[in-house]
mmCIF file of the N, C-alpha and C atoms, coordinates in Angstrom:
data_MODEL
# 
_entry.id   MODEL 
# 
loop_
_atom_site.group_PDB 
_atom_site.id 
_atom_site.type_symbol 
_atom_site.label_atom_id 
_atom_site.label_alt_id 
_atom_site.label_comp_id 
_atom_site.label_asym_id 
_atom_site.label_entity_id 
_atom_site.label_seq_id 
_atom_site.pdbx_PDB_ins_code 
_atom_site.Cartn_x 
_atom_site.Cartn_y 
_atom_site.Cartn_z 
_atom_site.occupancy 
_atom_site.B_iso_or_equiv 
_atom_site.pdbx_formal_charge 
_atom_site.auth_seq_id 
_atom_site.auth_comp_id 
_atom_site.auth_asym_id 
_atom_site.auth_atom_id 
_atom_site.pdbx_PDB_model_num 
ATOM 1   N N  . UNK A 1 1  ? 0.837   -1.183  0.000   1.00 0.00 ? 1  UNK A N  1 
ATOM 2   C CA . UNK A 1 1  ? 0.000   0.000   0.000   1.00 0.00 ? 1  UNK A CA 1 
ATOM 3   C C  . UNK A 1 1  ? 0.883   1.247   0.000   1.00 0.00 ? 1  UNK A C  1 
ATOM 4   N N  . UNK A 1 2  ? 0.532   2.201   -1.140  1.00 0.00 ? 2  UNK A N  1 
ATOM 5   C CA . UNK A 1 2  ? 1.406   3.587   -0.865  1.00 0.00 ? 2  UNK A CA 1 
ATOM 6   C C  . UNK A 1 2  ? -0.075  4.892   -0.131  1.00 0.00 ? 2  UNK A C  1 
ATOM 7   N N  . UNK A 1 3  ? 0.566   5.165   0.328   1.00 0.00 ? 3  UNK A N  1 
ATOM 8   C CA . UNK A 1 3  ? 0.074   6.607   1.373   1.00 0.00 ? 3  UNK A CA 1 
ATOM 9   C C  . UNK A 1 3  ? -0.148  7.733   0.414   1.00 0.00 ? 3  UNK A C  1 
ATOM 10  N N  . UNK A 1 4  ? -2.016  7.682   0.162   1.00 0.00 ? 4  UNK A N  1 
ATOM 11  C CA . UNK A 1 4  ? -1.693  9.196   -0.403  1.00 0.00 ? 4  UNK A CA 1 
ATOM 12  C C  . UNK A 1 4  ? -2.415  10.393  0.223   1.00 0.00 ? 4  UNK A C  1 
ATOM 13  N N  . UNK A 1 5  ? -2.498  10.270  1.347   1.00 0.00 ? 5  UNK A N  1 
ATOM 14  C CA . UNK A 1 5  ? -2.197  11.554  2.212   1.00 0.00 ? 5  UNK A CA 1 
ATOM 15  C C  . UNK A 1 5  ? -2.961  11.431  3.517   1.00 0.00 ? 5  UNK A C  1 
ATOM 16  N N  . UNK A 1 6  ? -2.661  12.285  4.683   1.00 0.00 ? 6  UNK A N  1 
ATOM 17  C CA . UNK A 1 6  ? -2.605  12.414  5.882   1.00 0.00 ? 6  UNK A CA 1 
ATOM 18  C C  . UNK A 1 6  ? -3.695  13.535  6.125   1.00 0.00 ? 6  UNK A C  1 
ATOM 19  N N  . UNK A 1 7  ? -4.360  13.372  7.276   1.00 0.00 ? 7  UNK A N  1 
ATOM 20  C CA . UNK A 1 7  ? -4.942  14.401  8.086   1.00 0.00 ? 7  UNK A CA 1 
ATOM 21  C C  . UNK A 1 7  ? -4.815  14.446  9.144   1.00 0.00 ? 7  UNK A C  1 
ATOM 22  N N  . UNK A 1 8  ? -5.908  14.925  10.012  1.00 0.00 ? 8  UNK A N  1 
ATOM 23  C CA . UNK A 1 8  ? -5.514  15.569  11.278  1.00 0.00 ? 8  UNK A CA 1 
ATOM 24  C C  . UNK A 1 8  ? -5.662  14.367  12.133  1.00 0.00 ? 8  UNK A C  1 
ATOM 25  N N  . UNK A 1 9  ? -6.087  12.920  11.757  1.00 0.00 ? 9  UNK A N  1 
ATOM 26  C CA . UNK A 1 9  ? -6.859  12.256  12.847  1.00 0.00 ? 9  UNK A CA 1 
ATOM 27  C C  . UNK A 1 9  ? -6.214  10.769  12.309  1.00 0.00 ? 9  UNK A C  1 
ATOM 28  N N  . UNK A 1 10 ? -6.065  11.436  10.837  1.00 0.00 ? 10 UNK A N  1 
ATOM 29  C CA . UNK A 1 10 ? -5.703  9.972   10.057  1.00 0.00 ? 10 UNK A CA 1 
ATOM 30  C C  . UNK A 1 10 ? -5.143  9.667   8.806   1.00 0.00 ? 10 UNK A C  1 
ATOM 31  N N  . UNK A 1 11 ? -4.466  8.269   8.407   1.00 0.00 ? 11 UNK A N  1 
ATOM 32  C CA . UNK A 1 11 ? -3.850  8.226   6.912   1.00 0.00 ? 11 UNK A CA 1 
ATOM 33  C C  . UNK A 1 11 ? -4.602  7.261   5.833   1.00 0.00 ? 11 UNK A C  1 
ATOM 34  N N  . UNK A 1 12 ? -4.562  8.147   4.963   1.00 0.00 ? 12 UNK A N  1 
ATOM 35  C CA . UNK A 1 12 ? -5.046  7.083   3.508   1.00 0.00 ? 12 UNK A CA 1 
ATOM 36  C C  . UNK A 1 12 ? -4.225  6.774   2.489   1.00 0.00 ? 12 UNK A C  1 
ATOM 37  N N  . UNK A 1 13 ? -4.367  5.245   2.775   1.00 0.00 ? 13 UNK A N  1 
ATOM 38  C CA . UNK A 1 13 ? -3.469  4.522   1.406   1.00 0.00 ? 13 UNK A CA 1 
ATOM 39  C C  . UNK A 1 13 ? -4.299  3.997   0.304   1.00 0.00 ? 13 UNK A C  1 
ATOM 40  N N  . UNK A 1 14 ? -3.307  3.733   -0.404  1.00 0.00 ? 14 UNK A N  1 
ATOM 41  C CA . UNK A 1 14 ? -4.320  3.238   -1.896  1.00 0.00 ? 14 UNK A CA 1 
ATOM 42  C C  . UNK A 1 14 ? -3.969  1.719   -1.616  1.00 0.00 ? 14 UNK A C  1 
ATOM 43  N N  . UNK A 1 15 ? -4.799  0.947   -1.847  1.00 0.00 ? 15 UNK A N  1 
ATOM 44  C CA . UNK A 1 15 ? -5.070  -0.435  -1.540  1.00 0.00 ? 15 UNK A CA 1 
ATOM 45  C C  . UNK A 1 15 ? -5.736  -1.083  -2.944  1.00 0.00 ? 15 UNK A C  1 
ATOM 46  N N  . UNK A 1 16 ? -5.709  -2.348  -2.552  1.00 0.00 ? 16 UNK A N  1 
ATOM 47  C CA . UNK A 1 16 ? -6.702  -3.345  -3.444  1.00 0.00 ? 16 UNK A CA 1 
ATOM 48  C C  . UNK A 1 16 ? -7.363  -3.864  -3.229  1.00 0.00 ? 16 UNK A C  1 
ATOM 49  N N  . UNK A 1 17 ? -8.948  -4.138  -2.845  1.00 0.00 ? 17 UNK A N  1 
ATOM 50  C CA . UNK A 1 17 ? -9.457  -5.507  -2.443  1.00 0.00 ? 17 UNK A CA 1 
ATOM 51  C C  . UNK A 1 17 ? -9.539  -6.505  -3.418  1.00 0.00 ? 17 UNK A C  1 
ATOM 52  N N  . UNK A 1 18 ? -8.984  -7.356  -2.481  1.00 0.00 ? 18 UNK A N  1 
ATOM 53  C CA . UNK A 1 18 ? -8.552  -8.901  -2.745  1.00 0.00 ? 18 UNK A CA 1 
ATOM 54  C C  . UNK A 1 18 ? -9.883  -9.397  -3.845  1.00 0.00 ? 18 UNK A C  1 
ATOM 55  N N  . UNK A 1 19 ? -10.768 -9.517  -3.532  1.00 0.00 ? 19 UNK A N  1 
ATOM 56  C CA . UNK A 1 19 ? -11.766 -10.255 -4.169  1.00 0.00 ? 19 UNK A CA 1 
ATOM 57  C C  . UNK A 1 19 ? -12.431 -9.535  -5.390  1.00 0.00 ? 19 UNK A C  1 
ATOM 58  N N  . UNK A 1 20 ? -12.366 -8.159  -5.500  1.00 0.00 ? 20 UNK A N  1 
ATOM 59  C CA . UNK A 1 20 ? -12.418 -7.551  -6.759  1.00 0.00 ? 20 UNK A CA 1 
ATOM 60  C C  . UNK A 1 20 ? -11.820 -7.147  -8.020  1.00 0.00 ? 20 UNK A C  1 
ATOM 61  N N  . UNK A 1 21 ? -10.986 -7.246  -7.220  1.00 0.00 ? 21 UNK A N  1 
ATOM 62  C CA . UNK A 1 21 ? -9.140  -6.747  -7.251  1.00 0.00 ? 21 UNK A CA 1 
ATOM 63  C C  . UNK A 1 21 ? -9.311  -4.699  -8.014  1.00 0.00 ? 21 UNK A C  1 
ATOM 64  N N  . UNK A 1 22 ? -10.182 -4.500  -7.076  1.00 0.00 ? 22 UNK A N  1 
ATOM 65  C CA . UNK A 1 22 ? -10.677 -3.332  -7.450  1.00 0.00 ? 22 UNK A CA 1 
ATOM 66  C C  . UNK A 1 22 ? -9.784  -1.881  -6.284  1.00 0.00 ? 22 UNK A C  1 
ATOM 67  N N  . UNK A 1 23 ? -8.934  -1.102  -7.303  1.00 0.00 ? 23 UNK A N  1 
ATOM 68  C CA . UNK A 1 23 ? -7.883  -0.637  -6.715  1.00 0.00 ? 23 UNK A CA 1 
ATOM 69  C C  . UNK A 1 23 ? -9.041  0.891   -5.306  1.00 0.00 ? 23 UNK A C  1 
ATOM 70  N N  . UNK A 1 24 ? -8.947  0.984   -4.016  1.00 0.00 ? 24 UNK A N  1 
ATOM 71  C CA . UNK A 1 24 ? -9.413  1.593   -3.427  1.00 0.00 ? 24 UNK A CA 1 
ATOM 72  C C  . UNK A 1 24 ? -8.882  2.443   -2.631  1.00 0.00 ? 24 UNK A C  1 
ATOM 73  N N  . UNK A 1 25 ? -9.041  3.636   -2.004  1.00 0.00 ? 25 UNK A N  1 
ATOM 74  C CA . UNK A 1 25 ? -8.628  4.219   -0.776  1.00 0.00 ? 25 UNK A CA 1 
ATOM 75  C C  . UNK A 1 25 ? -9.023  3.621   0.643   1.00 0.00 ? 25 UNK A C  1 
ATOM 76  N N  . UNK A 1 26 ? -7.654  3.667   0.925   1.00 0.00 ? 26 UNK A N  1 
ATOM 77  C CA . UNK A 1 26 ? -8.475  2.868   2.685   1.00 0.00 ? 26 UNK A CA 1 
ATOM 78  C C  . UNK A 1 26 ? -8.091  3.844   3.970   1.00 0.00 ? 26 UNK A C  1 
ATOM 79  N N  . UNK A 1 27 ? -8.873  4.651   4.077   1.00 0.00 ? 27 UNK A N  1 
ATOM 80  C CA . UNK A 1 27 ? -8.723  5.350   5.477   1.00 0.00 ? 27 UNK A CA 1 
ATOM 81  C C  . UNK A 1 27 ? -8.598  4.779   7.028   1.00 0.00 ? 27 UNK A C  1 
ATOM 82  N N  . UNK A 1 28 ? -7.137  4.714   7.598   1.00 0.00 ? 28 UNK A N  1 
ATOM 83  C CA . UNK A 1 28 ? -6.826  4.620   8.468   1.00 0.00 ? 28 UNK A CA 1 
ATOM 84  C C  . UNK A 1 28 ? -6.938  5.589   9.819   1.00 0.00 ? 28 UNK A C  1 
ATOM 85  N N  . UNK A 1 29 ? -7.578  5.043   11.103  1.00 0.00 ? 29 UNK A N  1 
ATOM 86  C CA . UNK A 1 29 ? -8.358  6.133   12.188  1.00 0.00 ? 29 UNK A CA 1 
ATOM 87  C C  . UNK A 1 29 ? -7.451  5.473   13.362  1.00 0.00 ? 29 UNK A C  1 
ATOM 88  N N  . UNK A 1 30 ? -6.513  5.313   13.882  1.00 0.00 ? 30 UNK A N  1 
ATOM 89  C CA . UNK A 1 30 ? -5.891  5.191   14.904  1.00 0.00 ? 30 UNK A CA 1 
ATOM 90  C C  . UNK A 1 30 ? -7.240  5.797   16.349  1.00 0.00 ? 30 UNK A C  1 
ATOM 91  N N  . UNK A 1 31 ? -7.826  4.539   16.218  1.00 0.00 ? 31 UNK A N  1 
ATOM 92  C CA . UNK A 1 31 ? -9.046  5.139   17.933  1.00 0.00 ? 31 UNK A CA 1 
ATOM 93  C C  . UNK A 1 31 ? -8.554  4.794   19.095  1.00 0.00 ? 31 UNK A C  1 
ATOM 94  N N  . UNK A 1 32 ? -7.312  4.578   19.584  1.00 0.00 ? 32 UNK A N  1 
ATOM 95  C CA . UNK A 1 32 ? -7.049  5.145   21.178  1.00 0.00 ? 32 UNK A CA 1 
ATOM 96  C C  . UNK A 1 32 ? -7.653  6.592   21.539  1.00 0.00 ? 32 UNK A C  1 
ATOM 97  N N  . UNK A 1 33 ? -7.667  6.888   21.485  1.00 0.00 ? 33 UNK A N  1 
ATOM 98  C CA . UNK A 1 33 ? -8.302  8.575   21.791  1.00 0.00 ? 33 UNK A CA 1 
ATOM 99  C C  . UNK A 1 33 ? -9.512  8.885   21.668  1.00 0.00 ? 33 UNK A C  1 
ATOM 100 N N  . UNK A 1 34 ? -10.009 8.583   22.654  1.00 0.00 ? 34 UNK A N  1 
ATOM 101 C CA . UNK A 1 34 ? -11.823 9.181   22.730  1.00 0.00 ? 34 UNK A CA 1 
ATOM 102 C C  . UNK A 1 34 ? -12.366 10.398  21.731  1.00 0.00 ? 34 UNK A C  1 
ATOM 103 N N  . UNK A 1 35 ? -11.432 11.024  21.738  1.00 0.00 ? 35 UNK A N  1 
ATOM 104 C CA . UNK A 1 35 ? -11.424 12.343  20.827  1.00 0.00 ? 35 UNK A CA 1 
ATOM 105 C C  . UNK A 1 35 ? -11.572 12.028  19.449  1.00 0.00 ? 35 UNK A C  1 
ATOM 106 N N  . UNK A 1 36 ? -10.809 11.005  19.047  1.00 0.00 ? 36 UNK A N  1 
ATOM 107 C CA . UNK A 1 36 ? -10.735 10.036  17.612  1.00 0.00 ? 36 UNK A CA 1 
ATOM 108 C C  . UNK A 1 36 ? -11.678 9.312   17.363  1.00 0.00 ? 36 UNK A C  1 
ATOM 109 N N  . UNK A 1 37 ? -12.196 8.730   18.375  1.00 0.00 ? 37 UNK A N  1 
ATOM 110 C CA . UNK A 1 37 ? -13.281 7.500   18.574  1.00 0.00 ? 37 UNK A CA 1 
ATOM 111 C C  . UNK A 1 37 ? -14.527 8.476   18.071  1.00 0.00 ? 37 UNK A C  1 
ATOM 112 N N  . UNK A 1 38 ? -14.841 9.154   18.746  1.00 0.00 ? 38 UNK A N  1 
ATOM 113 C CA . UNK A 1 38 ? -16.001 9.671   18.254  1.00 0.00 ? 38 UNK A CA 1 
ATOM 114 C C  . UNK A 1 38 ? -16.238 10.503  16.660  1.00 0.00 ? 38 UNK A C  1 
ATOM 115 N N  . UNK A 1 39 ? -15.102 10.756  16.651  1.00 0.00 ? 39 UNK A N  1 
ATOM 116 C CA . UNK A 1 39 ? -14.749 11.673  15.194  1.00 0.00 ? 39 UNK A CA 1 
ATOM 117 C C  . UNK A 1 39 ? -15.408 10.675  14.552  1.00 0.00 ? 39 UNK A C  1 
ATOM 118 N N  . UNK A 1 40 ? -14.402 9.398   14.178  1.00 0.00 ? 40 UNK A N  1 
ATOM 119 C CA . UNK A 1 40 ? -14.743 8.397   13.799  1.00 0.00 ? 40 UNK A CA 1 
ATOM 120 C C  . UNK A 1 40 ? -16.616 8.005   13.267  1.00 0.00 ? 40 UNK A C  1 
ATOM 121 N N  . UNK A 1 41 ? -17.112 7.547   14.332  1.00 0.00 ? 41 UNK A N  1 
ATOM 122 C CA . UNK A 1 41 ? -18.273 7.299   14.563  1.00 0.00 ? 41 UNK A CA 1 
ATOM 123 C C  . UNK A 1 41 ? -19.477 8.471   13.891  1.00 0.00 ? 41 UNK A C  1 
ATOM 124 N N  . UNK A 1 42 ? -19.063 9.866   13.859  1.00 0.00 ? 42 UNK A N  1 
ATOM 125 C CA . UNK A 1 42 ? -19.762 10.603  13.272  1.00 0.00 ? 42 UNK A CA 1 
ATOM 126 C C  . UNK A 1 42 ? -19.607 10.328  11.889  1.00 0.00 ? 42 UNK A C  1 
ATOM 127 N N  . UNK A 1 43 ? -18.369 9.608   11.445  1.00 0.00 ? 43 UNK A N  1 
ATOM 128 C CA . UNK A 1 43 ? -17.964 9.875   10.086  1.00 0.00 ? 43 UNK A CA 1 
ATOM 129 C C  . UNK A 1 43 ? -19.023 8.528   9.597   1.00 0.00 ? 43 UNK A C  1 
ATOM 130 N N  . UNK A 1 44 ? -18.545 7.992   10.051  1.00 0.00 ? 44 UNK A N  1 
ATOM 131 C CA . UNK A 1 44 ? -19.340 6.669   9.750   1.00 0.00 ? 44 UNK A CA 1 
ATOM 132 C C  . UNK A 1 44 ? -20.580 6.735   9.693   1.00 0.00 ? 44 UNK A C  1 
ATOM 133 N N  . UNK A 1 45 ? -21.510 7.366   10.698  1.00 0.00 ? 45 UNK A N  1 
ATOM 134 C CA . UNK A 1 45 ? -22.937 7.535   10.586  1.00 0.00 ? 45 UNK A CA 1 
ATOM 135 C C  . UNK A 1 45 ? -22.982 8.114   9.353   1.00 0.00 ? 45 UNK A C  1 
ATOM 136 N N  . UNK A 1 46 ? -22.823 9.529   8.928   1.00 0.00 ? 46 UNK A N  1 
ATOM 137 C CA . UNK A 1 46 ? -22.839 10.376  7.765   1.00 0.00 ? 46 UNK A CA 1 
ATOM 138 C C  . UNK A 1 46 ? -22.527 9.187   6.916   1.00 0.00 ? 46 UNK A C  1 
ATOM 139 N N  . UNK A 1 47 ? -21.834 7.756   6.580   1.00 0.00 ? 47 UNK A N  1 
ATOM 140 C CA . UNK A 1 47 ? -20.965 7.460   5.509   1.00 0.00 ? 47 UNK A CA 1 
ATOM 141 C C  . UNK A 1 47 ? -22.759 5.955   5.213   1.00 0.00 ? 47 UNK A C  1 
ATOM 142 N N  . UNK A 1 48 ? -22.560 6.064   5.987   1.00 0.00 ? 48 UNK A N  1 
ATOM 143 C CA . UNK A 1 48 ? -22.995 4.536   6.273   1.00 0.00 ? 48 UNK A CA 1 
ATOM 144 C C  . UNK A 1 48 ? -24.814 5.024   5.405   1.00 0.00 ? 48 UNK A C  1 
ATOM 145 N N  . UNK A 1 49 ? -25.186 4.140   4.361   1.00 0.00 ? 49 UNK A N  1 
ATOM 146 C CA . UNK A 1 49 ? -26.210 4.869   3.727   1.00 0.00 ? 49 UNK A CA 1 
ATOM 147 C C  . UNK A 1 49 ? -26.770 5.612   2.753   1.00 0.00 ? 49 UNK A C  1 
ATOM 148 N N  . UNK A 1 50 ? -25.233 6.040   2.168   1.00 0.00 ? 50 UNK A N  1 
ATOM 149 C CA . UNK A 1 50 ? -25.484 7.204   1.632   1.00 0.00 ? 50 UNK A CA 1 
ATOM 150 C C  . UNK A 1 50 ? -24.527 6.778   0.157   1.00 0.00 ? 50 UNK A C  1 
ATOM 151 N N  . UNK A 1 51 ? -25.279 6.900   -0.768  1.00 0.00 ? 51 UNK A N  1 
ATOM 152 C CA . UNK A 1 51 ? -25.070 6.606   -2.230  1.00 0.00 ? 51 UNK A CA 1 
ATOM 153 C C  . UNK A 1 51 ? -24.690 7.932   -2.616  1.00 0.00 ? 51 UNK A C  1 
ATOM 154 N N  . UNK A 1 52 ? -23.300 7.919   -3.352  1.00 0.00 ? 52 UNK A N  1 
ATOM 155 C CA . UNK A 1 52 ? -23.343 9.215   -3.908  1.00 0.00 ? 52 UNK A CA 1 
ATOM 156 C C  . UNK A 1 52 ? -23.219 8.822   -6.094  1.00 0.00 ? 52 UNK A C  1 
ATOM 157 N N  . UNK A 1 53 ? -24.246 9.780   -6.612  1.00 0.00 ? 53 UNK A N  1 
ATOM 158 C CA . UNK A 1 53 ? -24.308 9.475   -7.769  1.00 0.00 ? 53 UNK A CA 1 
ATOM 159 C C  . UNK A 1 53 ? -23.128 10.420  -8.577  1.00 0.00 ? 53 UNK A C  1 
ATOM 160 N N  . UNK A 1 54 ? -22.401 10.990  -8.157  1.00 0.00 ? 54 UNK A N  1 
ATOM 161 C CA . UNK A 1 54 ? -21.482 12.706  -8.385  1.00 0.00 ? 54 UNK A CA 1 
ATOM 162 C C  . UNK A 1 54 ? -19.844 11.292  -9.156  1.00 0.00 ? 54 UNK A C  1 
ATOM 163 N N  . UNK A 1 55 ? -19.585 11.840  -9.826  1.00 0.00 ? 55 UNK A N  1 
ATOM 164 C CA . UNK A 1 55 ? -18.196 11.611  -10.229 1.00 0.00 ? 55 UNK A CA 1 
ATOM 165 C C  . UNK A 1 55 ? -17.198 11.916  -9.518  1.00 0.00 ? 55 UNK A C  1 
ATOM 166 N N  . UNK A 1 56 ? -17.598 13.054  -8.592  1.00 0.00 ? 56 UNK A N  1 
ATOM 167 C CA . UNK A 1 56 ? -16.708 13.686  -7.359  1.00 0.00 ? 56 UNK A CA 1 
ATOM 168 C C  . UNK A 1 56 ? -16.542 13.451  -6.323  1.00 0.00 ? 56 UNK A C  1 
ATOM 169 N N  . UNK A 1 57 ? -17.507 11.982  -6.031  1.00 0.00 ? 57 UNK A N  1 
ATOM 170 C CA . UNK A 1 57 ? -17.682 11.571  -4.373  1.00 0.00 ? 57 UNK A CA 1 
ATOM 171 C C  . UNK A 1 57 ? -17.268 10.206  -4.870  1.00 0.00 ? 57 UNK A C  1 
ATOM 172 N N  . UNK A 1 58 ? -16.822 10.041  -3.270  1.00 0.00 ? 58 UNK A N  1 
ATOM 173 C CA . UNK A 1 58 ? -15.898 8.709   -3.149  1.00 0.00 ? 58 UNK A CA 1 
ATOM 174 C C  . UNK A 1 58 ? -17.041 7.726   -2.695  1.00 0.00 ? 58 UNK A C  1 
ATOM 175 N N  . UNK A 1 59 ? -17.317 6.167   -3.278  1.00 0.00 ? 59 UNK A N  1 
ATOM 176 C CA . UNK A 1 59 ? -18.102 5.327   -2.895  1.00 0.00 ? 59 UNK A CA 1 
ATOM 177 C C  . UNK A 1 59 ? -17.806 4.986   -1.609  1.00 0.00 ? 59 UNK A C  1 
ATOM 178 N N  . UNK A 1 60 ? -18.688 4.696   -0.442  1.00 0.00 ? 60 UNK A N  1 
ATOM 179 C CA . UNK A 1 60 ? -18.152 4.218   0.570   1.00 0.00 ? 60 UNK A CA 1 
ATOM 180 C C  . UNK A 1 60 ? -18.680 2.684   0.877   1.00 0.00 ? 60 UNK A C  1 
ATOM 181 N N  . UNK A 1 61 ? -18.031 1.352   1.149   1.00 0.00 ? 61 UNK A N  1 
ATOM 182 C CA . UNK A 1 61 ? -18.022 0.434   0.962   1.00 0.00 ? 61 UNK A CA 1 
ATOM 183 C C  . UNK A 1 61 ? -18.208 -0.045  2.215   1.00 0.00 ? 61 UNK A C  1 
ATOM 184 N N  . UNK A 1 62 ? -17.048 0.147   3.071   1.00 0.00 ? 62 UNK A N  1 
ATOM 185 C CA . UNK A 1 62 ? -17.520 -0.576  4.565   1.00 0.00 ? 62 UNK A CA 1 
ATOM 186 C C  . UNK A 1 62 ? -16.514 0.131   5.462   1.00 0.00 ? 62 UNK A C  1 
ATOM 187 N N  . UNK A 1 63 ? -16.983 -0.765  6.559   1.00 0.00 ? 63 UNK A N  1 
ATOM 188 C CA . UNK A 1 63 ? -16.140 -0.435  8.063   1.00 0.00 ? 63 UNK A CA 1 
ATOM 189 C C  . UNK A 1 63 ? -15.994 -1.409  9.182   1.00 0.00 ? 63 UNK A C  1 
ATOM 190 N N  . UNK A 1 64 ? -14.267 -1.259  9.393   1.00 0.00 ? 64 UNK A N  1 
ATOM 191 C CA . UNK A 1 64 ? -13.916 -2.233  10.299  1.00 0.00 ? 64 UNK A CA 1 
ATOM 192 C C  . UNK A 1 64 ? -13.301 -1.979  11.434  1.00 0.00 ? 64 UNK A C  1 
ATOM 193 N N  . UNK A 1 65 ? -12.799 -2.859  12.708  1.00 0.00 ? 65 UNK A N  1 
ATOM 194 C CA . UNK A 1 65 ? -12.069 -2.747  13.733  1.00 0.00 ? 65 UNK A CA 1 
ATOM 195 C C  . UNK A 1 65 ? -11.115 -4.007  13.610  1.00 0.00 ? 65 UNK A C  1 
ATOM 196 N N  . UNK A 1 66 ? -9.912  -3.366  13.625  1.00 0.00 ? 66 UNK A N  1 
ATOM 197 C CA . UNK A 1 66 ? -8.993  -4.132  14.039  1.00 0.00 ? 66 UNK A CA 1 
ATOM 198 C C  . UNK A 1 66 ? -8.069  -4.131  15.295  1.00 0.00 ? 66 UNK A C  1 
ATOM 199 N N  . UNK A 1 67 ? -8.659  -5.215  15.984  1.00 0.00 ? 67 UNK A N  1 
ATOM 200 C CA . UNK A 1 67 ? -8.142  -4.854  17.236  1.00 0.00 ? 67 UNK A CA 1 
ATOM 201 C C  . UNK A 1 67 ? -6.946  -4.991  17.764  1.00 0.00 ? 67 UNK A C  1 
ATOM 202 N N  . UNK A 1 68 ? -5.794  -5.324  16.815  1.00 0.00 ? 68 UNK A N  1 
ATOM 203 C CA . UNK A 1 68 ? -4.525  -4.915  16.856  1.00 0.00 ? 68 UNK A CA 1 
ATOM 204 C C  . UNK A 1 68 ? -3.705  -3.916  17.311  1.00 0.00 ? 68 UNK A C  1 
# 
């Protein structure tokens, strides 16, 4: 995976899923931090649902915990 860019909370790499082999962004949320945790969780509500038909919006696919 290469890194294509950073924010305030978190990093996104460009990835592949395996079973599509369909090339994706995967946003990484480091949630130790209650402060993060919830960021998180807002993002997800807003994400979770919501079809965007725009050439300009990013599909959103899913969401996980890794408890690593």
């Amino acid at each position: 995976m290469s890194v294509l860019g950073h924010g305030a909370s978190s990093t996104v790499f460009k990835a592949i899923h395996a079973p599509t082999l369909t090339v994706v962004a995967q946003k990484v949320i480091p949630i130790f931090d209650d402060q993060k945790r919830r960021q998180m969780v807002r993002e997800l509500r807003a994400l979770y649902g919501t079809t965007s038909q725009s050439q300009y919006v990013v599909d959103f696919y899913d969401a996980f915990v890794n408890p690593i």
